[in-house]
C-alpha positions as CSV (number, residue, x, y, z in Angstrom):
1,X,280.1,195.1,-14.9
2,X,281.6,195.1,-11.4
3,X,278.8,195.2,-8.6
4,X,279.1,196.2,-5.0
5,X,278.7,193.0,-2.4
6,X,275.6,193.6,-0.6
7,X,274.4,192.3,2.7
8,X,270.9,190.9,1.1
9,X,270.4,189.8,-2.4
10,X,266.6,188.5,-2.7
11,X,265.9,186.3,-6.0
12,X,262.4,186.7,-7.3
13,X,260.0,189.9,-7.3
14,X,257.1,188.7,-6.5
15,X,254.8,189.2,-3.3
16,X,257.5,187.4,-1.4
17,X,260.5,189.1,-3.0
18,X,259.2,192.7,-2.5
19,X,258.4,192.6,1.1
20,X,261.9,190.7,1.6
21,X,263.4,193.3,-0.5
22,X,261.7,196.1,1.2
23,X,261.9,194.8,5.0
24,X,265.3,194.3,4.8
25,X,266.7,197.7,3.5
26,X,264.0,199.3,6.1
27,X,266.4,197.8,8.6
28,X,269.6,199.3,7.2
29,X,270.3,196.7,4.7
30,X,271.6,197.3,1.2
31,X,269.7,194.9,-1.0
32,X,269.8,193.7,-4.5
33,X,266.7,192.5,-6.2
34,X,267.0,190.2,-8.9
35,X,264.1,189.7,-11.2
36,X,263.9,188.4,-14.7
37,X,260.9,191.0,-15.9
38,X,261.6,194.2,-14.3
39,X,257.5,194.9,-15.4
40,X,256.4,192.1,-13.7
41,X,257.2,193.3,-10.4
42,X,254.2,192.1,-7.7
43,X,252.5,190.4,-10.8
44,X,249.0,189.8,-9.2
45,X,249.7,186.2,-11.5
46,X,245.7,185.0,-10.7
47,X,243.2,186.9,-9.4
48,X,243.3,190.3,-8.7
49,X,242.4,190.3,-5.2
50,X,244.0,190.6,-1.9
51,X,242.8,189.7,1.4
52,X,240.0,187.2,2.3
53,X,239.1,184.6,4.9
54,X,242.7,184.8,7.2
55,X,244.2,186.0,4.4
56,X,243.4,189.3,5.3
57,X,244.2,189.1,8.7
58,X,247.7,188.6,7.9
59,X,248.0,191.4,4.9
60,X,246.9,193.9,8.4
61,X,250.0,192.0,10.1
62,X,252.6,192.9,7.7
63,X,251.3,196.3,7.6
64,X,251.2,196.7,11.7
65,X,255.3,195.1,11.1
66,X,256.0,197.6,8.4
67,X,255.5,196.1,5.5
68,X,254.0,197.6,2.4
69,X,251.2,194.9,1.1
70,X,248.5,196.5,2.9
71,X,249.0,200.2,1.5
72,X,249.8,199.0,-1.8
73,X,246.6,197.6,-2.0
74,X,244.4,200.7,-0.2
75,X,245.9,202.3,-3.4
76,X,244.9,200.1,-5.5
77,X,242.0,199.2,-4.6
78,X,238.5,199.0,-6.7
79,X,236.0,197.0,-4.4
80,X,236.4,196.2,-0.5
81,X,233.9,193.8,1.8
82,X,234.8,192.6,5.1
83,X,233.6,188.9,5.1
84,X,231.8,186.9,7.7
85,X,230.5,190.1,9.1
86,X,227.2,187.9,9.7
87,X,229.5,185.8,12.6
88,X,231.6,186.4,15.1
89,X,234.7,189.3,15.1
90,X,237.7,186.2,14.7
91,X,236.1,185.4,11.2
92,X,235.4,188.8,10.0
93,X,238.2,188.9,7.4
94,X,238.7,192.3,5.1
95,X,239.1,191.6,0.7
96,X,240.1,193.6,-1.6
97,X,239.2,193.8,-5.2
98,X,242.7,195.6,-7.2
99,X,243.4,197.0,-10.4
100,X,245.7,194.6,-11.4
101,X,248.1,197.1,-13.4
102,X,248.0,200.2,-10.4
103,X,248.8,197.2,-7.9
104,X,251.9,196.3,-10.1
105,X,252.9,200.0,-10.3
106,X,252.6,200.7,-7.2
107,X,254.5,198.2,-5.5
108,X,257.8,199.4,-8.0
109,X,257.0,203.0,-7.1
110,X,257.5,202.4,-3.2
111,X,260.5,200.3,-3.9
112,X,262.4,202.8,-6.4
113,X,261.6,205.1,-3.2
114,X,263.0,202.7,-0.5
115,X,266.6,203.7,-0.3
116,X,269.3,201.3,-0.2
117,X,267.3,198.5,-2.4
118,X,268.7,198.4,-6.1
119,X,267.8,196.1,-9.1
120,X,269.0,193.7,-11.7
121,X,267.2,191.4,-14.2
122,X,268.4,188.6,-15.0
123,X,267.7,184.9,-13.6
124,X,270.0,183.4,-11.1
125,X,271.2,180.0,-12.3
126,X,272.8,179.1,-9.1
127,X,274.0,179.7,-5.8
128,X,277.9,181.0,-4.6
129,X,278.3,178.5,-1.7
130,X,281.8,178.6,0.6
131,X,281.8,176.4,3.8
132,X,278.2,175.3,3.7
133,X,277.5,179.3,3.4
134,X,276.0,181.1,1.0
135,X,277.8,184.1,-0.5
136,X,276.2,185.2,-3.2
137,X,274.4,184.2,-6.9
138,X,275.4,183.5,-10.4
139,X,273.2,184.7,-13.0
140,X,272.4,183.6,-16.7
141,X,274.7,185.8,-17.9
142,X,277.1,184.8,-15.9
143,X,277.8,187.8,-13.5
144,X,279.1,186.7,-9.8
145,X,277.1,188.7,-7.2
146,X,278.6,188.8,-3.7
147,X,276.0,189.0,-0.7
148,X,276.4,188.1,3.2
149,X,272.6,186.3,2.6
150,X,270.4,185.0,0.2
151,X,266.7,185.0,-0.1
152,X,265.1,182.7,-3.0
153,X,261.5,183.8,-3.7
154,X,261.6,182.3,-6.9
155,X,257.4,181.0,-7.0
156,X,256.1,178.8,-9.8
157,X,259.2,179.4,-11.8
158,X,261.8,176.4,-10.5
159,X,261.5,174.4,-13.6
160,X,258.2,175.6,-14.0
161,X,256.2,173.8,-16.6
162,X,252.7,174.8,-18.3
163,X,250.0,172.7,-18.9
164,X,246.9,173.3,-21.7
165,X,245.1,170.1,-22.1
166,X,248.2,168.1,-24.3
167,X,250.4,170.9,-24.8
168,X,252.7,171.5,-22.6
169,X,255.5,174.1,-22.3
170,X,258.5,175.4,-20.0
171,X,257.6,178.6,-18.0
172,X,257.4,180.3,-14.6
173,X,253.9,182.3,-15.9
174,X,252.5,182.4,-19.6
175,X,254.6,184.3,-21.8
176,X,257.8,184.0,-19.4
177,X,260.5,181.0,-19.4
178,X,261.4,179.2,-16.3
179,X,263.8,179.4,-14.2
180,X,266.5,176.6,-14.2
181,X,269.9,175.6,-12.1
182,X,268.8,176.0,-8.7
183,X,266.8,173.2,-7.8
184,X,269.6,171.0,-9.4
185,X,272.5,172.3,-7.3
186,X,270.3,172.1,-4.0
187,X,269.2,168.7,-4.6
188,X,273.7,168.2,-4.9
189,X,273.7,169.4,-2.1
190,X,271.5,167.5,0.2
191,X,268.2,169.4,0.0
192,X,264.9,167.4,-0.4
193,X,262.7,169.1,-3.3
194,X,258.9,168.2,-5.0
195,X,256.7,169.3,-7.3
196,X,253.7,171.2,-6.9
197,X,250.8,172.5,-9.0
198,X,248.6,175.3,-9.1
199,X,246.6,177.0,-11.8
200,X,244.4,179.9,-13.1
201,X,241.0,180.4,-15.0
202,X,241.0,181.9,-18.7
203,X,240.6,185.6,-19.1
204,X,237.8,187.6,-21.1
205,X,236.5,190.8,-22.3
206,X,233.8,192.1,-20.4
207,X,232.7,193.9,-23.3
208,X,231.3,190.5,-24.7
209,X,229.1,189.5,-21.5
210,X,225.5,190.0,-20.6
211,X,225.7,191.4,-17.4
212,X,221.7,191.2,-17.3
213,X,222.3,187.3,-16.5
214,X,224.4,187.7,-13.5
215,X,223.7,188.6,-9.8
216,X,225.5,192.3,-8.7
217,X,228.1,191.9,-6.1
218,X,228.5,195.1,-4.8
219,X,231.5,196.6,-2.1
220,X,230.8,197.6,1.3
221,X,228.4,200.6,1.6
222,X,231.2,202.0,4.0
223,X,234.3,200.2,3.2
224,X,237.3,199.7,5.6
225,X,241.2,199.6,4.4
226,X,244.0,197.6,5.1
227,X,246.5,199.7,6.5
228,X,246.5,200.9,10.0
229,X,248.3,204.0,9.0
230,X,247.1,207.3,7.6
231,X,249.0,207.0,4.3
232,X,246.0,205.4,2.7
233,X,242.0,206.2,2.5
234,X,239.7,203.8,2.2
235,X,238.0,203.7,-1.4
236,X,235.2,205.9,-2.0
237,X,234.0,204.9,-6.2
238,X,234.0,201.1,-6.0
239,X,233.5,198.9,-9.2
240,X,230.7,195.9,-9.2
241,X,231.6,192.7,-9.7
242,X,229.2,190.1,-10.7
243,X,227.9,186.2,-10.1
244,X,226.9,183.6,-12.1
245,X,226.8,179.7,-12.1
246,X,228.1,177.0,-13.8
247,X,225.5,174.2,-14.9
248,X,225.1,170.8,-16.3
249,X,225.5,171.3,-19.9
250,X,228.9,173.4,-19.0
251,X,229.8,170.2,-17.1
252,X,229.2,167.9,-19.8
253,X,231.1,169.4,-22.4
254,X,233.7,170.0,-19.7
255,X,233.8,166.3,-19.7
256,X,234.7,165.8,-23.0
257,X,237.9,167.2,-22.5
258,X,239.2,165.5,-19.3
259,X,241.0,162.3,-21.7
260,X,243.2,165.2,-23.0
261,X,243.3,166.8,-19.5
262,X,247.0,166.7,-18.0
263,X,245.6,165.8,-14.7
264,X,243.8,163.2,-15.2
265,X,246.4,161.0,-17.9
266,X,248.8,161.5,-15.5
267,X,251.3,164.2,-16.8
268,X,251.5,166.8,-13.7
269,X,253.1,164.9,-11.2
270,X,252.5,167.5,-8.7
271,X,249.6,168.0,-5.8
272,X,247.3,171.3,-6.5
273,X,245.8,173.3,-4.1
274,X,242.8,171.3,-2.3
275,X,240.9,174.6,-1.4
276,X,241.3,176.7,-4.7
277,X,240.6,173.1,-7.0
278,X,240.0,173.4,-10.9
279,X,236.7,173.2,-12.7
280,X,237.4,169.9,-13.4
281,X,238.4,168.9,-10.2
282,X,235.3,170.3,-9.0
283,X,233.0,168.3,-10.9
284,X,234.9,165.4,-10.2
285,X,234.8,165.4,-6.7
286,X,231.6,167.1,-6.2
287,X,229.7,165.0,-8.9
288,X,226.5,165.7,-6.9
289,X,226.3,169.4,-7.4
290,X,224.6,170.7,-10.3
291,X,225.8,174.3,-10.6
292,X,229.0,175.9,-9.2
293,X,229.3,180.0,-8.3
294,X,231.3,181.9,-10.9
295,X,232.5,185.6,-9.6
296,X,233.2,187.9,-12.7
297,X,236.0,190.3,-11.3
298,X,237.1,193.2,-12.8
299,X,241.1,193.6,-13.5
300,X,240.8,197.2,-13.1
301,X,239.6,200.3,-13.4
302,X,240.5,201.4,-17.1
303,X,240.5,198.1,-18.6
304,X,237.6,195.8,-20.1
305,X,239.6,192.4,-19.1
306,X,237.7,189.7,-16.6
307,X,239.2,187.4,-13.7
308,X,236.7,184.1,-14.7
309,X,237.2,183.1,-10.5
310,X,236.2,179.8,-10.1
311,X,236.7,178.7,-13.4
312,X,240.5,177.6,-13.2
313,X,241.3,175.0,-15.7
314,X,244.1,173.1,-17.5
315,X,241.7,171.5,-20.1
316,X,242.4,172.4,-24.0
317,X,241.6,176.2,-24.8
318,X,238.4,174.9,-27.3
319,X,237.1,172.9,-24.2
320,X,237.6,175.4,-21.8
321,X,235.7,178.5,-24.4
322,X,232.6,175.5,-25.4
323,X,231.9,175.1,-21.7
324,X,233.0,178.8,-20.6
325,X,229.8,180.2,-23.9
326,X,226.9,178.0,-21.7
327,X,227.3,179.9,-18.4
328,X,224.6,182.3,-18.1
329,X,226.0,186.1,-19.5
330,X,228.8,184.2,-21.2
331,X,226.8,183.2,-24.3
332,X,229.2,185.5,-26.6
333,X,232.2,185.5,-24.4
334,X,235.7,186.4,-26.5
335,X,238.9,184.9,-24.5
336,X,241.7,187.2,-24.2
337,X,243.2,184.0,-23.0
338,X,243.0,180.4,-22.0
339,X,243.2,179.1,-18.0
340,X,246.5,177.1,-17.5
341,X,248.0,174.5,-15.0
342,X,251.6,175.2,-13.9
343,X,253.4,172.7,-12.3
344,X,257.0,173.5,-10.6
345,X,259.4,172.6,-7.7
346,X,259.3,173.3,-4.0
347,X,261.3,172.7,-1.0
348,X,259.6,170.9,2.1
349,X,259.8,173.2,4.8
350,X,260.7,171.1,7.3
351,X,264.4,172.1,6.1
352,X,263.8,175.1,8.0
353,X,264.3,176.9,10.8
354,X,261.5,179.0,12.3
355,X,263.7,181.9,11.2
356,X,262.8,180.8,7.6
357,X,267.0,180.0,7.3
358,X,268.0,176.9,5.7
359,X,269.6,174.1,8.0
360,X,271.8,172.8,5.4
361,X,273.0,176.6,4.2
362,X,274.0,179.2,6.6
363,X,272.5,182.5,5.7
364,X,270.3,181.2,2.9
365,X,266.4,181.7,3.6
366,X,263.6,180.7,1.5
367,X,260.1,182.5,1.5
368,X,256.9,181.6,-0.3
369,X,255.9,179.3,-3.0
370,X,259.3,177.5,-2.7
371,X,258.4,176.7,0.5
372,X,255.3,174.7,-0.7
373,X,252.8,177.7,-0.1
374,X,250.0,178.7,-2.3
375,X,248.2,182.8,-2.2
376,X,249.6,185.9,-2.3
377,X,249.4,187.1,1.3
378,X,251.2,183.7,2.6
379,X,254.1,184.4,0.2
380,X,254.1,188.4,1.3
381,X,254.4,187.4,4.8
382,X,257.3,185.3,4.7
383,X,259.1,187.2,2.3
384,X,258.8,189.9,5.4
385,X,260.3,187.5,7.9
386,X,262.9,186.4,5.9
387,X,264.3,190.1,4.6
388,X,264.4,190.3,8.5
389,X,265.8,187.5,9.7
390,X,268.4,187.8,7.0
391,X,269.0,191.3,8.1
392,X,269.5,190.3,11.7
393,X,271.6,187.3,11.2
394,X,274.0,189.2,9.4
395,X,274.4,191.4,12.0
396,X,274.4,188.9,14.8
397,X,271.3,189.4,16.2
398,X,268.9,187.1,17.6
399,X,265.7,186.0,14.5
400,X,262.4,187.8,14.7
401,X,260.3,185.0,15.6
402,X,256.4,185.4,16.5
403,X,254.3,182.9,18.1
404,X,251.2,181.0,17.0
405,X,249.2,183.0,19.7
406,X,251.1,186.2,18.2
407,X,250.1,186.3,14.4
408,X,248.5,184.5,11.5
409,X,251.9,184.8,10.3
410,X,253.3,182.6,13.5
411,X,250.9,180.2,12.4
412,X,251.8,179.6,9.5
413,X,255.5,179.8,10.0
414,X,255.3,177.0,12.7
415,X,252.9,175.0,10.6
416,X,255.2,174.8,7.9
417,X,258.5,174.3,9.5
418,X,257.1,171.9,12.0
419,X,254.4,169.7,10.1
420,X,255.8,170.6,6.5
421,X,253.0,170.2,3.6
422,X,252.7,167.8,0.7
423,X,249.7,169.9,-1.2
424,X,249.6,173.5,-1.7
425,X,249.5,175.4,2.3
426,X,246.6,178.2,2.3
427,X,246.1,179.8,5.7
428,X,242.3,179.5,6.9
429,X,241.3,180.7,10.4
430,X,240.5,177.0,11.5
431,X,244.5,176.5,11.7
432,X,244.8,179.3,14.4
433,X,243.7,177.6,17.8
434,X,243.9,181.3,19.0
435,X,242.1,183.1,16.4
436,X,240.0,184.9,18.9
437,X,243.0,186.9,19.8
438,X,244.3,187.0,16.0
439,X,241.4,189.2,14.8
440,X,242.4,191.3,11.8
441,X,241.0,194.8,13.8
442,X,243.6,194.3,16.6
443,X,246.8,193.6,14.6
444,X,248.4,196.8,15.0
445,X,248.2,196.1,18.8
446,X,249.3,193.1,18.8
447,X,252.5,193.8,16.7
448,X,253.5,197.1,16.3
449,X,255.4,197.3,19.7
450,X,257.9,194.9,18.4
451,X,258.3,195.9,14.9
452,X,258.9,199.5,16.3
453,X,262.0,198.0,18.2
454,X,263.3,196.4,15.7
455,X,263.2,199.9,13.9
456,X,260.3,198.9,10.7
457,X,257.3,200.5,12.4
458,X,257.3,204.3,13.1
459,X,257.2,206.2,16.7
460,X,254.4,207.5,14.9
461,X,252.7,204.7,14.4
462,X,253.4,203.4,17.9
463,X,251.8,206.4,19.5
464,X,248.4,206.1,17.4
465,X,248.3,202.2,18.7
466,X,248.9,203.6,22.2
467,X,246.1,206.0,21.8
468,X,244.1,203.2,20.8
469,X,245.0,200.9,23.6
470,X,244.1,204.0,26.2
471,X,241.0,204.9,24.0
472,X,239.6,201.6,24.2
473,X,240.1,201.2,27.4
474,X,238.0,204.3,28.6
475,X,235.3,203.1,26.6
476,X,235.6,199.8,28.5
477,X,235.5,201.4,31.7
478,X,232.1,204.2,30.7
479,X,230.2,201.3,29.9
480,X,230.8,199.3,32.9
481,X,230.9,202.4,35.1
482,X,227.7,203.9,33.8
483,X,224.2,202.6,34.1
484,X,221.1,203.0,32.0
485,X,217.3,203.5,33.0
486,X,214.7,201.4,31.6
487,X,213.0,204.5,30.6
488,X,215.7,205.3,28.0
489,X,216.4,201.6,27.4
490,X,213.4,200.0,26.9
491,X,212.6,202.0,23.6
492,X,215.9,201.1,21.9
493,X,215.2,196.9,23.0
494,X,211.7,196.9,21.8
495,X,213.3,198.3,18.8
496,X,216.0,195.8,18.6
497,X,213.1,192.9,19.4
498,X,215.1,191.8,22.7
499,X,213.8,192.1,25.8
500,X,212.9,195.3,28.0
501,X,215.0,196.1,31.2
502,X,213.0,196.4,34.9
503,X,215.4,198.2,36.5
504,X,218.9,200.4,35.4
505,X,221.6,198.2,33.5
506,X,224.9,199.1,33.0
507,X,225.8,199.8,29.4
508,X,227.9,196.7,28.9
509,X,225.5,194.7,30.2
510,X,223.0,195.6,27.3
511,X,225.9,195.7,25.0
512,X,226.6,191.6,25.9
513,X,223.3,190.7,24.1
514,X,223.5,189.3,20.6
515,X,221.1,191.8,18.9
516,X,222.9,194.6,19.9
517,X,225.9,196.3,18.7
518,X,228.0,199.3,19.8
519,X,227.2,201.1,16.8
520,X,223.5,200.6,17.6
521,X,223.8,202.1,20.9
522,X,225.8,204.7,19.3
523,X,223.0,205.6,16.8
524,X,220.0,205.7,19.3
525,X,220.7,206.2,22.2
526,X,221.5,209.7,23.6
527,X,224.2,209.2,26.3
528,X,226.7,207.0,24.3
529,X,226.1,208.7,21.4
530,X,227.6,211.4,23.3
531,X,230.0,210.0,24.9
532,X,231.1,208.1,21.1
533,X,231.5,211.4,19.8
534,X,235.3,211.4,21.4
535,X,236.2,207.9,19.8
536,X,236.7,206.7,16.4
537,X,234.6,204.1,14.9
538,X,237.2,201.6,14.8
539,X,238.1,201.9,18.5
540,X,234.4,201.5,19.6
541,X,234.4,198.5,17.5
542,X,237.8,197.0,19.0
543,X,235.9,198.0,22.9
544,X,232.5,196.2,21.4
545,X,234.6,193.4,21.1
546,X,236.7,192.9,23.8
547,X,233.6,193.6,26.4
548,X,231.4,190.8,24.1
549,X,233.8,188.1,24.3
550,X,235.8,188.8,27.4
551,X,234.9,185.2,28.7
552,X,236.2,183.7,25.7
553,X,239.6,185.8,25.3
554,X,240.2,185.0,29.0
555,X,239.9,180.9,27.9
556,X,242.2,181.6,25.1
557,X,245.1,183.3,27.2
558,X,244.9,180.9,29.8
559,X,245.6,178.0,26.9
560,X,248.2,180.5,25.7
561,X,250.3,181.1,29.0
562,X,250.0,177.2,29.6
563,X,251.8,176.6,26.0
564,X,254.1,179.1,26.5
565,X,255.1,177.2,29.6
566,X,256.9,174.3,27.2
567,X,258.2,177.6,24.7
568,X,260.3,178.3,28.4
569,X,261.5,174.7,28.2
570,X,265.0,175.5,25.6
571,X,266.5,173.3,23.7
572,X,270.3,174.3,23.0
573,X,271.9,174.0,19.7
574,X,273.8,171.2,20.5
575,X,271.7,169.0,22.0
576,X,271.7,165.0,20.6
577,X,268.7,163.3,20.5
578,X,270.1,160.5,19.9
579,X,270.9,159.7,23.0
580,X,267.1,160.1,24.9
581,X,267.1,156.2,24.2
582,X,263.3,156.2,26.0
583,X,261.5,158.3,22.9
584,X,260.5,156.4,19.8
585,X,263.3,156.1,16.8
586,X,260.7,158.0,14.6
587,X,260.8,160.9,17.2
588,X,264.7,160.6,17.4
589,X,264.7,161.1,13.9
590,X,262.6,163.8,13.4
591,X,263.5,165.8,16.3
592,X,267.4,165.7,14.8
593,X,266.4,166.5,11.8
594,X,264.8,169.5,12.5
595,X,266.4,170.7,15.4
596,X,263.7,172.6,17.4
597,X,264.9,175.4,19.6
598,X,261.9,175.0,22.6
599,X,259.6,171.9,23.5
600,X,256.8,173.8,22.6
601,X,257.9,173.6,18.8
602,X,259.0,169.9,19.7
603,X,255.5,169.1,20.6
604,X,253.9,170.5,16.9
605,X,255.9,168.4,14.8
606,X,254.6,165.9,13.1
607,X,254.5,162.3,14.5
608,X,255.9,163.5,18.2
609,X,253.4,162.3,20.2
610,X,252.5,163.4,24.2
611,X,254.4,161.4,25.9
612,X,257.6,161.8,23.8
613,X,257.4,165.4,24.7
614,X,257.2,164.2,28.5
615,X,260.1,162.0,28.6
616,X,262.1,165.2,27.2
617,X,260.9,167.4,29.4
618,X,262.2,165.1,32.2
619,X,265.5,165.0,30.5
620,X,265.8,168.6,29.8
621,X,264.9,169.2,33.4
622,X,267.7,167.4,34.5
């Protein structure tokens, strides 16, 4: 079979491989994506969720860039909470409950209507490399694909391994083989690789629990979406999920397995994810506790099959269904099947430009798992930046690159190209020093401008953020225009327990207290509630914010123009470390090694300390 040479040929259809697939033919590139289970496309592989603590922040991002995560999951959704809602607006995070099967389905169905992406299934074995470029892939059976660029999104598969307690077996997922060859010829050719571990709990029929045992966990009484756009409606029939905890007879019998555990003789090499650990890590570590929460999920609306979250596991299938039957509502649990411990090879990151392009390979990107990263939304969002970058290199353009104070997804990007990461990298809002600005109401602000250059996000979409950005800043400018008597006032405090007014406010000044919210002063009281009428809920909200913490957003721009004062400080291409003789050897090192284009990006990596990043600024001054 002859095939067409493409511009983009991503490897791997999984959260990463879709958005790379889908970004980069949304920018006029013809794509190729190569998967070896054309049914398995977006496989929600663990639980079926998207979203979470700055998780969902960045599925918002990709959708203010363009990229389809965040209306794939509106559609698919079953259950949505916004998190944290009980602190402040930078930890307020939005999660989605998804049927597992729609999600899937959905995801194919927008890339079978994405022109210019095509598909194949097969694995790739290895790479077509001419002058330290790529140029295209070699599958198993044995067809040469031409491409200008390559993205590898290939996950847990890279000589993926399975663990149940003393068995073990070759495979990316259960049921489906590995993928072999690649890791082998980067390692020829100079790459540095590890291995990695993650896993997943077993999965039951819900038709066998007591549901009378468990607490009810139910969505949002008005629930939110993802997606900024109008594509999507936010769900209206939500299922309940459930809780229940683990105790210490489950732990003790959990014990009994741990001398046929691969973890603990010693057979996964790997590191696992420290903030997603198994049961019996948990137990280990936190031998203190007596109990740990269990969530019962729902996979989807028309199925009876349960995500066990919180009950990942790697011990032998009797163990894990003795301990699973003396959780409370699991007394006659049937197993549809057993948790599992994969364990697989990655790529440090710090072989990376911020770009998400190899060093060592021109035109060759990476995106998600292979890059040492563990979650769904982390993958999605690098899969977007590399079916970018790739499209823009190839057409000798300069990368897409967004800052830490930008996005979640800058974050993360710099993190891992700068620091690298020996254990599984989840994003968490304490690794965003501006996560005040990064909330996950104002990404669309924050990002659609640019994205609409570079031609993913719609004039369409651009004007609704502009409407926004004018809406929000009339109702800044009513509430500290217009004052409030203590005769209308007063009722609403008492009513709120703070304290009564003696003489007229203005409305942002009752606004600033902590008992009060915008949509309380919408509710009761009779001249913003007026007023409101013009303005949608969500812009009142972003207005609420912006006037409540305008002290704090000033701090954090001021500590965001004074690092973008080192991003200003560039570092050209060819510029030799080597020869700033007054830095430390380590920093000489490093600072080759990864080449960093600014000294802001100098500064975060690893091991460069202060005053290494002062003795180059002298010398790039000169």
């Amino acid at each position: 079979m002859m095939f067409e040479k493409y511009d983009v040929i991503v490897v791997g259809a999984g959260h990463a491989g879709c958005e790379a697939a889908a970004s980069a033919a949304n920018l006029g590139s013809r794509v190729l994506l190569i998967t070896m289970d054309m049914n398995k496309i977006a496989q929600m592989s663990c639980n079926p969720a998207m979203g979470g603590i700055a998780k969902g922040q960045i599925v918002r991002e990709i959708d203010a860039i363009g990229g389809y995560s965040g209306i794939v999951s509106d559609k698919s959704t079953i259950q949505f909470r916004m998190l944290n809602r009980s602190k402040g607006p930078a930890m307020w995070s939005p999660r989605s409950q998804n049927d597992r099967m729609l999600f899937s389905a959905y995801w194919r169905e927008m890339l079978e209507n994405t022109p210019h992406v095509d598909f194949w299934q097969d694995m790739v074995k290895s790479l077509i490399i001419e002058n330290n470029k790529v140029a295209g892939v070699i599958t198993g059976m044995g067809q040469e694909i031409r491409a200008k660029s390559v993205v590898l999104t290939n996950g847990t598969f890279l000589n993926g391994i399975i663990h149940i307690g003393s068995k073990q077996f070759g495979g990316g997922r259960i049921g489906e083989k590995a993928a072999t060859g690649i890791t082998e010829q980067l390692t020829e050719l100079g790459f540095a690789t590890g291995r990695m571990k993650t896993g997943t709990p077993p999965r039951v029929d819900g038709r066998s629990l007591d549901y009378s045992k468990m607490e009810r966990q139910e969505g949002d009484e008005n629930p939110e979406k993802f997606s900024y756009s109008d594509k999507t409606k936010s769900v209206t029939n939500q299922r309940c999920c459930w809780i229940t905890y683990t105790n210490q007879d489950v732990h003790d019998i959990l014990k009994t397995g741990f001398a046929e555990s691969p973890m603990y003789a010693g057979r996964i090499q790997g590191l696992g994810p420290r903030y997603c650990p198994s049961i019996e890590d948990k137990i280990n570590r936190f031998a203190e506790r007596e109990r740990h929460q269990i969530f019962v999920e729902p996979e989807g609306w028309s199925t009876v099959e349960i995500y066990v979250n919180g009950f990942s596991t790697s011990l032998p299938d009797h163990v894990q269904m003795k301990a699973m039957r003396l959780i409370p509502g699991f007394e006659k649990a049937k197993m549809f099947r057993p948790g599992y411990a994969i364990e697989y090879d990655y790529f440090p990151p710090t072989q990376l430009k911020l770009s998400l392009e190899t060093h060592l390979i021109e035109n060759l990107y990476f995106a998600g798992q292979i890059n040492g990263t563990t979650g769904y939304e982390e993958a999605a969002c690098q899969g977007l930046m590399a079916g970018i970058n790739a499209h823009l290199k190839i057409n000798e353009k300069e990368p897409y690159v967004l800052k830490r104070s930008e996005a979640y997804i800058g974050v993360l990007i710099d993190d891992l190209v700068n620091k690298g990461t020996d254990e599984p990298y989840r994003m968490f809002t304490s690794r965003a020093e501006y996560r005040l600005m990064l909330r996950q109401d104002n990404g669309d602000i924050r990002l659609t401008e640019k994205a609409n250059k570079l031609g993913l996000a719609s004039d369409e979409r651009l004007r609704a953020v502009e409407k926004k950005i004018e809406d929000t800043k009339s109702i800044i400018h009513y509430f500290t225009k217009t004052s409030i008597s203590p005769t209308e006032a007063n009722p609403f405090l008492a009513l709120l327990n703070t304290a009564a007014i003696p003489q007229n406010y203005k409305l942002n000044q009752i606004l600033s207290r902590p008992q009060i919210t915008m949509l309380d002063m919408v509710k009761e009281l009779l001249l913003v509630k007026t007023f409101a009428a013009d303005y949608s809920e969500e812009t009142l909200l972003q207005a609420e914010v912006l006037m409540k913490y305008e002290g704090y957003l000033e701090k954090e721009q001021l500590m965001v123009e004074k690092m973008n004062r080192l991003e200003d400080f560039r570092i050209h291409d060819d510029f030799d470390f080597k020869t700033v003789k007054s830095i430390s050897l380590e920093a000489r090192e490093k600072l080759s090694r990864q080449k960093p284009k600014t000294l802001g990006q100098a500064s975060r990596i690893s091991g460069i300390s202060p005053s290494d990043v002062s003795v180059l600024m002298v010398h790039l001054g000169r």
